[in-house]
N, C-alpha and C positions, 0 to 999 in steps of 0.2 A: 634565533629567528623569532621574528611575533608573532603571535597569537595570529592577527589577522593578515599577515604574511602567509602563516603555511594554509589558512584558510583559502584565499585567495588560490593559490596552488591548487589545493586539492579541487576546488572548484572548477581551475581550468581544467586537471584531467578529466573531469569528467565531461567537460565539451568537447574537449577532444577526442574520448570514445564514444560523442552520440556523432561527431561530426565527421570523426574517421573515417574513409573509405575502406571496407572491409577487403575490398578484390585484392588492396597492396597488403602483406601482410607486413606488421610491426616488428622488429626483433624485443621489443621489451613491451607488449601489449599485453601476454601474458600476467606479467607484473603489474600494469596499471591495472587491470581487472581485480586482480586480487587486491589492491587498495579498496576497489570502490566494493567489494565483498567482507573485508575486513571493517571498513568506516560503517555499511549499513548495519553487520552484526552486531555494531558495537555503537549505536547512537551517536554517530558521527563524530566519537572523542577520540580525537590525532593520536592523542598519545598511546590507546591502544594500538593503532597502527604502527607504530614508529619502525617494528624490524621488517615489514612489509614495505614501508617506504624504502629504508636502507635497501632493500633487495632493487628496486628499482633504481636507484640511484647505482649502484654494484653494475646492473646493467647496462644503463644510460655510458656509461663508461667504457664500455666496451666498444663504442662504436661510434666514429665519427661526429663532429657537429650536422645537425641536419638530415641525418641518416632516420632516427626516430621521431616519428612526429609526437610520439606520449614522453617524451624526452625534452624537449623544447621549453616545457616550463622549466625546467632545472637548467638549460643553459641561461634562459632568459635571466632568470634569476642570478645565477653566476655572474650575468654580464653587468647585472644592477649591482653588485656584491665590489665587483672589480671598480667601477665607479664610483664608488663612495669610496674604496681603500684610496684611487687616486684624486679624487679630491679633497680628503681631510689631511696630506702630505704637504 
């Protein structure tokens, strides 16, 4: 993934949790928090975060498309992932 790919990512979660309606609870908001606690710890370098994303990701998984709204950037991006496999075939 690019540089400015997973940028873009971590960017969106974090609109997603200023944007998030707190009354609905998340099942993997938990984990997007800890991203964005892990990235300010650590001057915003991904690559310390990496086994904090994986946990997200671990979680995003467990539950339907749509289900998570701090999940959505990872389908999004899967659904961009699948489009490029089927257009370079």
């Amino acid at each position: 993934m690019g540089k400015q790919n997973k940028h873009s990512i971590i960017v969106f979660f974090f609109l997603v949790l200023v944007l998030m309606d707190m009354s609905q609870k998340d099942p993997c908001q938990k984990q997007a928090c800890e991203i964005q606690k892990c990235l300010q710890a650590n001057n915003y370098m991904e690559s310390k975060c990496e086994a904090v994303i994986q946990e997200l990701r671990r979680c995003c998984a467990q539950y339907p498309k749509g289900r998570s709204v701090v999940c959505s950037g990872f389908e999004k991006e899967d659904e961009e992932r699948q489009k490029l496999k089927s257009a370079s075939k």
